[in-house]
FIGU-503630 format. One record per residue (C-alpha): residue number from 0; x, y, z. Coordinates in Angstrom, 1 decimal. Example, Ala and Ser with C-alpha at 12.3 -4.5 7.8 and 13.67 -1.06 7.14 Angstrom:
+-----+--------+--------+--------+
|  nr |      u |      v |      w |
+-----+--------+--------+--------+
|   0 |   12.3 |   -4.5 |    7.8 |
|   1 |   13.7 |   -1.1 |    7.1 |
+-----+--------+--------+--------+
This chain:
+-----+--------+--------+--------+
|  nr |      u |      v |      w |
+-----+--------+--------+--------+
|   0 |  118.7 |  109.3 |  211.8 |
|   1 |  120.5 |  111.8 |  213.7 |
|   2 |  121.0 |  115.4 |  213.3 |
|   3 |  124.7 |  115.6 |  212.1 |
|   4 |  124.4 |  112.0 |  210.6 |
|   5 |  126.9 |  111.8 |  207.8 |
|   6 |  128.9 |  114.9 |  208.9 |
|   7 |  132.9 |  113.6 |  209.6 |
|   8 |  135.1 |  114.7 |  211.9 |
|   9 |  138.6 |  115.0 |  212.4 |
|  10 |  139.4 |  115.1 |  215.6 |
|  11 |  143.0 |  116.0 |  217.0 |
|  12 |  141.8 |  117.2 |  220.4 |
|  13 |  142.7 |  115.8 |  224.0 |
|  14 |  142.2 |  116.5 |  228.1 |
|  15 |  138.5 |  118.2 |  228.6 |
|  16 |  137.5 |  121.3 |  226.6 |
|  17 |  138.4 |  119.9 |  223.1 |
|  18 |  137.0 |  116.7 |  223.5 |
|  19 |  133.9 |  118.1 |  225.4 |
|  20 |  132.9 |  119.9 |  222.5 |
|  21 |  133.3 |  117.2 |  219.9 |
|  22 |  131.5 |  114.7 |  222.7 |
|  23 |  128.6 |  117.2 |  222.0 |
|  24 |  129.0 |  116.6 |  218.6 |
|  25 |  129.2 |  113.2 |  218.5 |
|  26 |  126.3 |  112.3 |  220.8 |
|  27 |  123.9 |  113.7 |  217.6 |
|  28 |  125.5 |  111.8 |  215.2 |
|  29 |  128.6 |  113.0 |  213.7 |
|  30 |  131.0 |  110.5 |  212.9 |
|  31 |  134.2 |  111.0 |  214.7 |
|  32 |  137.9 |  110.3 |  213.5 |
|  33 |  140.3 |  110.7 |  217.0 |
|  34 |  143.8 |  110.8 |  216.3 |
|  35 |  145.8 |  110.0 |  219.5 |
|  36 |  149.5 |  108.9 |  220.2 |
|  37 |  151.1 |  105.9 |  219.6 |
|  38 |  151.2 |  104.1 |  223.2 |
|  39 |  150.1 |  107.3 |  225.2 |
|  40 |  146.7 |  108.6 |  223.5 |
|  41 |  145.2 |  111.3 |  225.1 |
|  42 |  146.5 |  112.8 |  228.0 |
|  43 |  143.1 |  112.4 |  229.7 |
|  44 |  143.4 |  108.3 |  229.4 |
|  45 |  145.9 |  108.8 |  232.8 |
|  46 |  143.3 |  111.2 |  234.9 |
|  47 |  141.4 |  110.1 |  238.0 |
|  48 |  138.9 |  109.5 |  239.2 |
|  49 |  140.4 |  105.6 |  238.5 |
|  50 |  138.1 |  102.9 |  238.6 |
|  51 |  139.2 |   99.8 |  241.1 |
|  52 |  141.9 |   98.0 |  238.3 |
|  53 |  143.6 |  102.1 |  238.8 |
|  54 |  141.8 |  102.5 |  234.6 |
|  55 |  140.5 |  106.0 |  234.2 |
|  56 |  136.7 |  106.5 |  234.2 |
|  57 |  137.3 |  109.7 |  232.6 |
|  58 |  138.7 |  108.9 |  229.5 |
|  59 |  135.8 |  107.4 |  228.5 |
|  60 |  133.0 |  109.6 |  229.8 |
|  61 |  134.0 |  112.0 |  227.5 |
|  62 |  135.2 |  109.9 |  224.3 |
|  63 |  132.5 |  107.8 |  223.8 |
|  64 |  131.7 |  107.5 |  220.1 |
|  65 |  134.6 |  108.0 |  218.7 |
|  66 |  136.9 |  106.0 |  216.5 |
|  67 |  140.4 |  105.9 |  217.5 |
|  68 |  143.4 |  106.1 |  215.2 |
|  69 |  146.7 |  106.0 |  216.7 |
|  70 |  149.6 |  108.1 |  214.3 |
|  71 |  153.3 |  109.6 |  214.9 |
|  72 |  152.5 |  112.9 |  213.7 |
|  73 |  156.2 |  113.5 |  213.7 |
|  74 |  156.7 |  111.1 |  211.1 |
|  75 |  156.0 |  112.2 |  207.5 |
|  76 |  153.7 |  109.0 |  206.5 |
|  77 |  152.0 |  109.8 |  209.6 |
|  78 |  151.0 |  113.4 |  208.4 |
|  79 |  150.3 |  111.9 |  204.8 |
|  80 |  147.3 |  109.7 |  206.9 |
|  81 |  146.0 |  112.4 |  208.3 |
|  82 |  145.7 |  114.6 |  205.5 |
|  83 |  144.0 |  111.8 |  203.9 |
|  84 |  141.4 |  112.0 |  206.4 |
|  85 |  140.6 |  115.8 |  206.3 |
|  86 |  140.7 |  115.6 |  202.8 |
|  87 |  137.3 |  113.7 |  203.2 |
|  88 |  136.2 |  115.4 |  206.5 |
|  89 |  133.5 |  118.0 |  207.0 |
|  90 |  135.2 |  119.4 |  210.0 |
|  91 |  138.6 |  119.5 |  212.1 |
|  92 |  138.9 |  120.4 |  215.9 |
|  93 |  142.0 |  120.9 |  217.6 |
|  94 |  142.8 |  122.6 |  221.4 |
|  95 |  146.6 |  122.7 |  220.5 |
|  96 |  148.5 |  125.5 |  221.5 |
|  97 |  149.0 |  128.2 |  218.8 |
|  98 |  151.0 |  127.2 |  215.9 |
|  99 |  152.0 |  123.4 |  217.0 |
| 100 |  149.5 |  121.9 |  213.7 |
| 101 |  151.1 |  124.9 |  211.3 |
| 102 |  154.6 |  123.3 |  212.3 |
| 103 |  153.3 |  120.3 |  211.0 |
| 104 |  152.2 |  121.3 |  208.1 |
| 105 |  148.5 |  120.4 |  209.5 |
| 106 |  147.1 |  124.0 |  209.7 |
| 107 |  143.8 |  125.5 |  208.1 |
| 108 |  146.1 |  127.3 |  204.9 |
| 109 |  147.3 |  123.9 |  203.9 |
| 110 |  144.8 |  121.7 |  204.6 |
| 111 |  141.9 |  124.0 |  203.2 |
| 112 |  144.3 |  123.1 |  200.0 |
| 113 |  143.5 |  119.6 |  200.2 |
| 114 |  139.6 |  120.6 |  201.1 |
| 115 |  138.4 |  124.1 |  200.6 |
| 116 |  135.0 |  123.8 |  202.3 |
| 117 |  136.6 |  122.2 |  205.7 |
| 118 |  135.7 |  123.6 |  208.7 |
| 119 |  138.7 |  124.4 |  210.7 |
| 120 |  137.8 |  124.5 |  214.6 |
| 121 |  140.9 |  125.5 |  217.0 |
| 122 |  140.0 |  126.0 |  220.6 |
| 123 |  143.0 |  127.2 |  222.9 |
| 124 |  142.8 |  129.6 |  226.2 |
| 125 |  143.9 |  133.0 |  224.5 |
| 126 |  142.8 |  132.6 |  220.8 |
| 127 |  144.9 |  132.8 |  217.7 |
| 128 |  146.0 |  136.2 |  217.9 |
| 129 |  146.5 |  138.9 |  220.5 |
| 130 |  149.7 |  139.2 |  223.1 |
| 131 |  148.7 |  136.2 |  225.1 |
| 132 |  147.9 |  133.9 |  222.5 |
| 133 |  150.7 |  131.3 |  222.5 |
| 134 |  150.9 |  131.3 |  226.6 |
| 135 |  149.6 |  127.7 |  228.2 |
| 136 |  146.2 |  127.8 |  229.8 |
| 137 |  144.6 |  125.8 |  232.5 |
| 138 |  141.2 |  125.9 |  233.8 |
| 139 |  142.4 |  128.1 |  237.1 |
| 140 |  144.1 |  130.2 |  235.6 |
| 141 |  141.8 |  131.2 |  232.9 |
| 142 |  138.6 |  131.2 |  235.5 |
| 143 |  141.6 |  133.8 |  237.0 |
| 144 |  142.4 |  135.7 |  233.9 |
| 145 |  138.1 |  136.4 |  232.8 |
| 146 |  137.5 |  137.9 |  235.9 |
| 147 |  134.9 |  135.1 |  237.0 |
| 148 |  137.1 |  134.2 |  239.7 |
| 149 |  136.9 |  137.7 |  241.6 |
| 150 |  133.6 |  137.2 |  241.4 |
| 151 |  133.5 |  133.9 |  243.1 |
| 152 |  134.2 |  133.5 |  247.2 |
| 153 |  133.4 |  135.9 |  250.3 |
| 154 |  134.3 |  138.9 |  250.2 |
| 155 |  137.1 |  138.6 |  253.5 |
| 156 |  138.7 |  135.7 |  251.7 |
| 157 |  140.7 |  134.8 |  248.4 |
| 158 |  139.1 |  134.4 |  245.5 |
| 159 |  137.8 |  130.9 |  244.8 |
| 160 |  137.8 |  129.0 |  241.3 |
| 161 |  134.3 |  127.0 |  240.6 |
| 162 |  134.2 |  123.4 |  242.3 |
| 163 |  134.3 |  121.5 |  238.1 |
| 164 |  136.1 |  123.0 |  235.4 |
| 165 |  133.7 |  125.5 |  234.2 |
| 166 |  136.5 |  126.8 |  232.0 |
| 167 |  136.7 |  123.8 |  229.8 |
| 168 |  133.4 |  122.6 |  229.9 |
| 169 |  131.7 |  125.9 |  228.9 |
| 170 |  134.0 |  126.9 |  226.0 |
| 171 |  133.3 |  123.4 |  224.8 |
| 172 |  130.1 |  124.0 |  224.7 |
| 173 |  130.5 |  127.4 |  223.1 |
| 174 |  132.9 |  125.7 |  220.8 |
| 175 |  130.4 |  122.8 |  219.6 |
| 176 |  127.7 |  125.6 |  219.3 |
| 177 |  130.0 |  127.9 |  216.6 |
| 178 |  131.4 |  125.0 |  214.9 |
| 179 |  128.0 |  123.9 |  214.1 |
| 180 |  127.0 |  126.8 |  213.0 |
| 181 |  129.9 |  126.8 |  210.5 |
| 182 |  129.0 |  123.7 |  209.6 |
| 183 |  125.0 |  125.0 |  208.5 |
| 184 |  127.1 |  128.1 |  206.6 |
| 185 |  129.1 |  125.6 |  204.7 |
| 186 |  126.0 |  123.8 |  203.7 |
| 187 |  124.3 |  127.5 |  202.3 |
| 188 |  127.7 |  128.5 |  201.1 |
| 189 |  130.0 |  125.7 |  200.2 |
| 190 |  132.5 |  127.6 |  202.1 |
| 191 |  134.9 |  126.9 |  204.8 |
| 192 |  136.2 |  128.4 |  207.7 |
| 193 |  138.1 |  128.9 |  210.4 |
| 194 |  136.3 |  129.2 |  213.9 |
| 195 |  138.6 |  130.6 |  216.3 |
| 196 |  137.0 |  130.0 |  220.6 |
| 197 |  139.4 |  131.6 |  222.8 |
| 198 |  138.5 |  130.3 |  226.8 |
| 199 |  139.5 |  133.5 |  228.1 |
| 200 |  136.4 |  134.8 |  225.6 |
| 201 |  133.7 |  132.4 |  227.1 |
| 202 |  134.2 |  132.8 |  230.3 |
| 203 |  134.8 |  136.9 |  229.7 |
| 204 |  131.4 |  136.8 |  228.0 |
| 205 |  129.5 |  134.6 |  231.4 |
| 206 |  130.4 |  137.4 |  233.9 |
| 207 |  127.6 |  139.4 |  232.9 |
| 208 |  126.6 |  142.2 |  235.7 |
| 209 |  129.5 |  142.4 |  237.0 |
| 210 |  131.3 |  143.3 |  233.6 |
| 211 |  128.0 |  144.9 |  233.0 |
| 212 |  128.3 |  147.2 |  236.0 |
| 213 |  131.5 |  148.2 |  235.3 |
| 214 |  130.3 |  149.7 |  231.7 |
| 215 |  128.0 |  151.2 |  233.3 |
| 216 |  129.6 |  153.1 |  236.6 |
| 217 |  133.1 |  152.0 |  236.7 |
| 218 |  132.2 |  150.8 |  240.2 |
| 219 |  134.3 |  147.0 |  240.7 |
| 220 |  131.7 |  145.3 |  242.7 |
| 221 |  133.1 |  143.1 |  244.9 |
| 222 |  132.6 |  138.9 |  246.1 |
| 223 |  129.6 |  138.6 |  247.6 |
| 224 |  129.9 |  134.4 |  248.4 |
| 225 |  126.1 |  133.1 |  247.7 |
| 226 |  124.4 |  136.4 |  247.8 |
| 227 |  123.2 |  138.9 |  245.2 |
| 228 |  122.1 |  141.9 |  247.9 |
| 229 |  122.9 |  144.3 |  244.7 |
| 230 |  119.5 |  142.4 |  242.9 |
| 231 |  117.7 |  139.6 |  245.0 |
| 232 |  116.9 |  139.4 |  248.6 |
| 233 |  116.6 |  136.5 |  250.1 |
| 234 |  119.1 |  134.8 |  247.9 |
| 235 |  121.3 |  132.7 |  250.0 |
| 236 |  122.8 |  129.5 |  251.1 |
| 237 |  121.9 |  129.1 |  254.7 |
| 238 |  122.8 |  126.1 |  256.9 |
| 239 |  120.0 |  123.4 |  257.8 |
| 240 |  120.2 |  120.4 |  259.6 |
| 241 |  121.0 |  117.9 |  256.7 |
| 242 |  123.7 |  120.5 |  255.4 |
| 243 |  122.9 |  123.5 |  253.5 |
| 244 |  120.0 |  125.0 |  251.8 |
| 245 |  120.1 |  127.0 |  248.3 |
| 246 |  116.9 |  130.0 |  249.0 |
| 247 |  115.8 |  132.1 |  246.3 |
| 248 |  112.8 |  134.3 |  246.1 |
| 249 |  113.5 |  137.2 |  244.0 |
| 250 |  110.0 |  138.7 |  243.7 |
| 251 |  107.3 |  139.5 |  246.4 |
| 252 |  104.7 |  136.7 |  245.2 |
| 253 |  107.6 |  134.3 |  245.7 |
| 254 |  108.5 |  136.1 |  249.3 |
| 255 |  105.1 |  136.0 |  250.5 |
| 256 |  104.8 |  132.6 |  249.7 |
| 257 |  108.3 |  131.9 |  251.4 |
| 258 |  107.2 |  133.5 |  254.7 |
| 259 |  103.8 |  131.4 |  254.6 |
| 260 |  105.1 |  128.4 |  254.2 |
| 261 |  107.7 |  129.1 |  256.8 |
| 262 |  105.1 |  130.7 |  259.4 |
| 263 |  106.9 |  133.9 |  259.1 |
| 264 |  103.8 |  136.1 |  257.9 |
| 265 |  104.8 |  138.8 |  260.2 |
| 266 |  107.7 |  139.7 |  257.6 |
| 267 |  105.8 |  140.6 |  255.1 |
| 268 |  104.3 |  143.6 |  257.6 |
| 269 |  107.9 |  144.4 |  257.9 |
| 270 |  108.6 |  147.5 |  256.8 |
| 271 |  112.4 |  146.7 |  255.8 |
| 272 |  111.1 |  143.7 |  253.9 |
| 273 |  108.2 |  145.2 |  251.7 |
| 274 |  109.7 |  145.2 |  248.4 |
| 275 |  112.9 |  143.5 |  247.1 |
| 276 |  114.7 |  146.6 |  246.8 |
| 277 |  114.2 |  147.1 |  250.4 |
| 278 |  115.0 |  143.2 |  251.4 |
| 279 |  118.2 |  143.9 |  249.4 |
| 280 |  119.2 |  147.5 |  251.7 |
| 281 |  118.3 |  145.2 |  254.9 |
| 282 |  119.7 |  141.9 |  253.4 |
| 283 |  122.0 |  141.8 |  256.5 |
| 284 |  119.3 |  141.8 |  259.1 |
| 285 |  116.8 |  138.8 |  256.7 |
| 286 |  120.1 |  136.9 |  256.7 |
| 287 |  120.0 |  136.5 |  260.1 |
| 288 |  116.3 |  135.9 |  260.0 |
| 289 |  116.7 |  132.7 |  257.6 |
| 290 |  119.2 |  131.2 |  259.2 |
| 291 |  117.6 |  130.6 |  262.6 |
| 292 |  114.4 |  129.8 |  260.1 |
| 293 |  115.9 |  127.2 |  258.4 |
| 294 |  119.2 |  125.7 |  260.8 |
| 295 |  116.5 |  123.0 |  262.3 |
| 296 |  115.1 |  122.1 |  258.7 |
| 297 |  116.0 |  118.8 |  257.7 |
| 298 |  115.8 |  118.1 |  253.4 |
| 299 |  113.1 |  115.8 |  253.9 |
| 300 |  111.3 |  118.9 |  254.9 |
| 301 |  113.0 |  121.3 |  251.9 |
| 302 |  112.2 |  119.0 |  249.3 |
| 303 |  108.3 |  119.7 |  250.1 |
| 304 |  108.4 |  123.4 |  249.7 |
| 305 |  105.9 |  124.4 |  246.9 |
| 306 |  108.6 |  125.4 |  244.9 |
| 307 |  106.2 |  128.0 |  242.2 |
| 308 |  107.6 |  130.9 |  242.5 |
| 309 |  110.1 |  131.0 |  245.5 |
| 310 |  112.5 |  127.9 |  245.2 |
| 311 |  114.0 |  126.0 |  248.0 |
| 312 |  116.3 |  123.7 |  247.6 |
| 313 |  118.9 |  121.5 |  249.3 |
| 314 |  122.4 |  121.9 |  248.4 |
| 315 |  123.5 |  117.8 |  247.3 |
| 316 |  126.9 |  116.7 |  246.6 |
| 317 |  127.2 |  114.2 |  243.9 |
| 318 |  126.2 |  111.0 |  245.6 |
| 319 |  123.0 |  112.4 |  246.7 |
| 320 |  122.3 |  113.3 |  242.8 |
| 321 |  122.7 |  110.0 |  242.2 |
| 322 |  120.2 |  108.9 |  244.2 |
| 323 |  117.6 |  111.9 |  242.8 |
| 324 |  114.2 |  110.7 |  241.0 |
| 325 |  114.6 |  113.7 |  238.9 |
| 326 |  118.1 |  112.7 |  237.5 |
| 327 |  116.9 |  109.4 |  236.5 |
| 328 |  113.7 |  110.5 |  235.0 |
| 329 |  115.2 |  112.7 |  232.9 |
| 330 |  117.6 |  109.8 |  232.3 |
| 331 |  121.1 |  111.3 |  233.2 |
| 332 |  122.6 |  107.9 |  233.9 |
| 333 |  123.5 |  106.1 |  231.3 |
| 334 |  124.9 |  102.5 |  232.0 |
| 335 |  127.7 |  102.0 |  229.1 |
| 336 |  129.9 |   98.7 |  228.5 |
| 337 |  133.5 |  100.1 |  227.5 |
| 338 |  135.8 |   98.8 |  226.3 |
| 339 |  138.6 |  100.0 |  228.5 |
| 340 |  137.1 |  100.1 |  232.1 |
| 341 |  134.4 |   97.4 |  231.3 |
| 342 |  130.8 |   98.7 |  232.8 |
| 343 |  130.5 |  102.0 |  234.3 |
| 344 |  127.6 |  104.6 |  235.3 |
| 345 |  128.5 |  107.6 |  232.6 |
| 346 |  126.2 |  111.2 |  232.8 |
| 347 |  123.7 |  111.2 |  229.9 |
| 348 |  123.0 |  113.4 |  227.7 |
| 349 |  122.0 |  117.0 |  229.1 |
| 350 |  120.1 |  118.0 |  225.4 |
| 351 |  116.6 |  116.3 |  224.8 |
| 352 |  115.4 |  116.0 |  221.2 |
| 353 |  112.2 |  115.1 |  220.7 |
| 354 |  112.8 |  113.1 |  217.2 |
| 355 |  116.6 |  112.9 |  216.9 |
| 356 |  117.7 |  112.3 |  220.3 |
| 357 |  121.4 |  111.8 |  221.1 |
| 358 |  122.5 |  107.8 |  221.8 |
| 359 |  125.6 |  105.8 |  222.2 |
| 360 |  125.9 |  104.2 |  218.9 |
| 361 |  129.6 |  102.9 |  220.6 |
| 362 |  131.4 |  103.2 |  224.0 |
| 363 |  135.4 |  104.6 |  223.9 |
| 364 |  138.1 |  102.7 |  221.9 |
| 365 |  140.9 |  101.6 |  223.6 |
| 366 |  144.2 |  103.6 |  221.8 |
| 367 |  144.1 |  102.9 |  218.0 |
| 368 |  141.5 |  100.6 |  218.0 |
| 369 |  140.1 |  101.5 |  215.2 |
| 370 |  143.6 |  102.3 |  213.5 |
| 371 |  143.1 |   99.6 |  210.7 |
| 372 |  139.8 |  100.3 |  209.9 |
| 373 |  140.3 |  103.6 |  208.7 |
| 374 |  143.6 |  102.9 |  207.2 |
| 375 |  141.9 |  100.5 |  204.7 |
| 376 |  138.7 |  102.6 |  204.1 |
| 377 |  141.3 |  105.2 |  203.2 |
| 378 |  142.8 |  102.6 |  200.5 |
| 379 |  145.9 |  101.5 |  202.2 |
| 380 |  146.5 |   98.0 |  201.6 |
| 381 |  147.0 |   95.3 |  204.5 |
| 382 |  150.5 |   95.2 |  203.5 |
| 383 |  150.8 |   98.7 |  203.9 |
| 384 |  149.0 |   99.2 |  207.3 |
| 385 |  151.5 |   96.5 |  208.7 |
| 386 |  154.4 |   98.2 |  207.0 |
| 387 |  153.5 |  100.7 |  209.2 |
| 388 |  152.5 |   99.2 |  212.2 |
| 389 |  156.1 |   97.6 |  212.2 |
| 390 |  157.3 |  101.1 |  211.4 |
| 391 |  155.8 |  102.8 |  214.2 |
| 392 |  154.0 |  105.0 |  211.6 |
| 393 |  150.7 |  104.5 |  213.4 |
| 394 |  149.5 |  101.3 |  216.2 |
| 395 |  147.0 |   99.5 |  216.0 |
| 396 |  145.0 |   97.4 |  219.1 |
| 397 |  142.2 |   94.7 |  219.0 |
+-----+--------+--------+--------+
């Protein structure tokens, strides 16, 4: 059994952040009810990277377990089907733009009609309400509009956005978090809801000291590339002879251990080095220091630092994750058998229970795979379902 075992949901989300957070969702058990587009499906079922037969391997990385039911929402039989399923759903999600499911008569005030204790999840850059609300949003531009991305690059340069889409992928998370926590209300109170997760919001609320600051002082502090001189010193990326090396040792047991493993005890007699506060005023000067410490340092050589309380990492890219004793201890590979790009490495699940933990009860349907399925456990005849398969009411595959 499974944490959200026997919890349904109806699932009209597509690209990353909406499908992200019902992913999440999924994983622990919730049964999943996608509705996609006749012959197109998600939008994400076109996105690189491509596997070798040009099939996306992100599609299904991120819509595994889920059933997918293909309908033309513009067609009025199509909107009767899926008010028929969130009639018997627990929860909805959606990452439409403001206003498109109200337009088909598919939005919380009709279909909390049909359901009153539904769970109505809609996910969008802005939120429902406020002057921005109906604009478009992309990951950029909303790392942009938070104020994360000032935050991110050196100082003499442009701002830079974060190498993955933090935008999506974090508001998914926060979005799986508050929808089930809606969910447990509905349980105490047989009550409904509608959970509004803006992504400008998420990533407004991740900034931290910077915002923080600005409460504070009204001082704007400005990019400060790998560094935090304003807290931690050393706290870097310094080059090294494999590539680069992520240093942090933030308090003096973990700078005194730094500087003996190193052979550098003669900074810790340094007066500009003493305390943190004072490595942070002279962070310029221990830069310099830690680069010509650590420029002949190959990984094989980082990856035995006595990492207790200073850490000392390399800096991998993904290939050299891949390869990581760590990463397959804890089991972050998963090797899955889809059914559109045949067998593929997928990352596992990031969230460890100890009794419940999450699986892959089925890989990622091809578009409206499961279309007939659902249409008969939702009492439609066989007649029916080809009456409007030849219709073009919904498509089904094999």
């Amino acid at each position: 059994m499974k944490p959200l075992d026997g919890v349904t949901i109806l699932d009209f989300t597509q690209a990353l952040s909406g499908p992200f957070c019902v992913l999440n969702l999924a994983d622990y058990g919730a049964r999943v009810i996608k509705i996609e587009r006749p012959g197109l499906g998600d939008q994400s079922r076109d996105w690189g990277p491509m596997d070798k037969n040009g099939v996306s391997t992100f599609y299904p990385q991120y819509n595994r377990n889920k059933e997918s039911i293909a309908i033309n929402m513009r067609d009025p039989k199509g909107i009767e089907i899926v008010k028929k399923i969130a009639a018997k759903a627990d929860i909805a999600v959606n990452n439409f733009k403001v206003g498109t499911l109200e337009k088909m008569g598919l939005d919380y005030e009709e279909l909390k009609k049909l359901n009153p204790e539904l769970v109505f999840t809609a996910l969008c850059g802005y939120g429902q309400e406020g002057p921005m609300a109906k604009l478009a949003a992309y990951d950029n531009v909303i790392e942009a509009t938070s104020g994360l991305m000032n935050q991110s690059g050196m100082i003499d340069n442009q701002p830079i956005r974060s190498g993955s889409s933090v935008g999506d992928s974090y508001t998914g998370l926060m979005t799986a978090f508050s929808t089930a926590v809606a969910y447990y209300n509905k349980l105490m109170t047989g009550e409904g809801q509608v959970v509004d997760v803006a992504m400008q919001d998420s990533l407004f609320a991740s900034v931290e000291d910077a915002i923080l600051e600005y409460f504070a002082t009204g001082y704007e502090r400005p990019r400060q590339g790998n560094a935090r001189p304003h807290l931690y010193a050393p706290y870097d990326v310094y080059d090294c002879k494999d590539g680069y090396v992520a240093v942090a040792a933030i308090t003096d047991k973990g700078f005194e251990e730094l500087c003996t493993h190193i052979g550098r005890e003669d900074l810790l007699a340094d007066e500009r080095f003493k305390t943190n506060d004072l490595r942070c005023q002279n962070n310029d000067e221990l830069t310099i220091i830690m680069q010509e410490i650590f420029k002949d340092m190959s990984f094989e050589e980082l990856n035995e630092f006595p990492c207790k309380y200073a850490s000392v990492n390399p800096v991998y890219h993904a290939g050299q994750m891949l390869e990581q004793k760590q990463i397959h201890d804890r089991e972050m590979i998963l090797r899955i058998n889809d059914n559109n790009i045949g067998e593929f490495n997928a990352v596992g699940f990031p969230i460890k229970f100890e009794k419940t933990p999450a699986e892959v009860r089925k890989p990622s349907s091809k578009v409206g795979q499961d279309t007939k399925a659902i249409l008969l456990e939702l009492g439609y005849t066989d007649e029916e379902i080809e009456e409007f398969i030849e219709s073009g009411v919904v498509e089904a595959s094999e």
